[in-house]
C-alpha positions as CSV (number, residue, x, y, z in Angstrom):
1,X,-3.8,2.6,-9.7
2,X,-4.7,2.8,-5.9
3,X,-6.4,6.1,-6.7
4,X,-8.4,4.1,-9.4
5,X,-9.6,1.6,-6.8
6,X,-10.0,4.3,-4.4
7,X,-12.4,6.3,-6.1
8,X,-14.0,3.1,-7.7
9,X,-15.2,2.0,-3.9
10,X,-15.9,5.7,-3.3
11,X,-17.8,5.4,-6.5
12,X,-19.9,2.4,-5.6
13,X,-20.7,3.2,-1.7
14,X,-22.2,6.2,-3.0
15,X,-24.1,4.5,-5.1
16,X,-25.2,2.1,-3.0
17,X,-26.3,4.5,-0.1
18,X,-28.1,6.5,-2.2
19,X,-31.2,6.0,0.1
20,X,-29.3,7.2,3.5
21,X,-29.7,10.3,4.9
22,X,-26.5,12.4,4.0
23,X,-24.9,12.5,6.9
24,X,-25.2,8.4,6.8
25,X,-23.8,8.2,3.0
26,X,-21.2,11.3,4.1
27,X,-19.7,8.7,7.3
28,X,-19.7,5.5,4.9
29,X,-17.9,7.4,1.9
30,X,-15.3,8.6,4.6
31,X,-15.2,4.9,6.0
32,X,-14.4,3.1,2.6
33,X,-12.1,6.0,1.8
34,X,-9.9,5.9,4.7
35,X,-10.1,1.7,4.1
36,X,-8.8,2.4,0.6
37,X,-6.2,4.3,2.1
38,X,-4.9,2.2,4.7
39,X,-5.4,-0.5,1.9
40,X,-2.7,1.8,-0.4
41,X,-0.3,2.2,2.4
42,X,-0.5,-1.2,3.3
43,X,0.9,-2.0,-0.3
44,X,3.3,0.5,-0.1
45,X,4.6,-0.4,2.9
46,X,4.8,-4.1,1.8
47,X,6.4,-2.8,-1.2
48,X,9.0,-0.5,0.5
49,X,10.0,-3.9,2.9
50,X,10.7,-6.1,-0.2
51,X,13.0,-3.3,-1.6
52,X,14.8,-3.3,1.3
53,X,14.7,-6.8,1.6
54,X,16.6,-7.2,-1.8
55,X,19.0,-4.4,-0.8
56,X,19.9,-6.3,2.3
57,X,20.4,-9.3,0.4
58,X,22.2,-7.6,-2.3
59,X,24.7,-5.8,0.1
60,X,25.4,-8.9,2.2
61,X,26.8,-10.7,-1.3
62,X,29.0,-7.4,-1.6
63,X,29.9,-8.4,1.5
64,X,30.8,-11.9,1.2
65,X,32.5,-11.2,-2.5
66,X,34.4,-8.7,-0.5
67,X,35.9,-11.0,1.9
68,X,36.5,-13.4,0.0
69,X,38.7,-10.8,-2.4
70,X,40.2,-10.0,0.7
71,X,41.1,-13.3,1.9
72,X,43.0,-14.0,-1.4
């Protein structure tokens, strides 16, 4: 899906700077590109902290079940 998006804004900058020179329209494709980029691993990163998030959590219930077993 972020490929999708990607190329949609590629898509539409080029579009849109179809007047500019093509060194102009060449730096603003490369611009929104590497914004859809950092947009992509932005979301993957945010992603990737809620798994471990819910890992953590997960494995600090282990945890507590454990002792608790243990205590018995």
């Amino acid at each position: 899906m972020t490929k999708t998006i990607a190329l949609s804004l590629v898509l539409a900058a080029s579009l849109g700077l179809a007047a500019c020179s093509k060194e102009e329209a060449h730096n603003a494709v490369n611009a929104v590109d590497n914004a859809a980029d950092n947009a992509a691993n932005a979301a993957d990163n945010a992603m990737n902290a809620a798994v471990n998030a819910s890992s953590n959590v997960a494995n600090h219930v282990d945890n507590v079940v454990d002792n608790a077993a243990n205590a018995l």
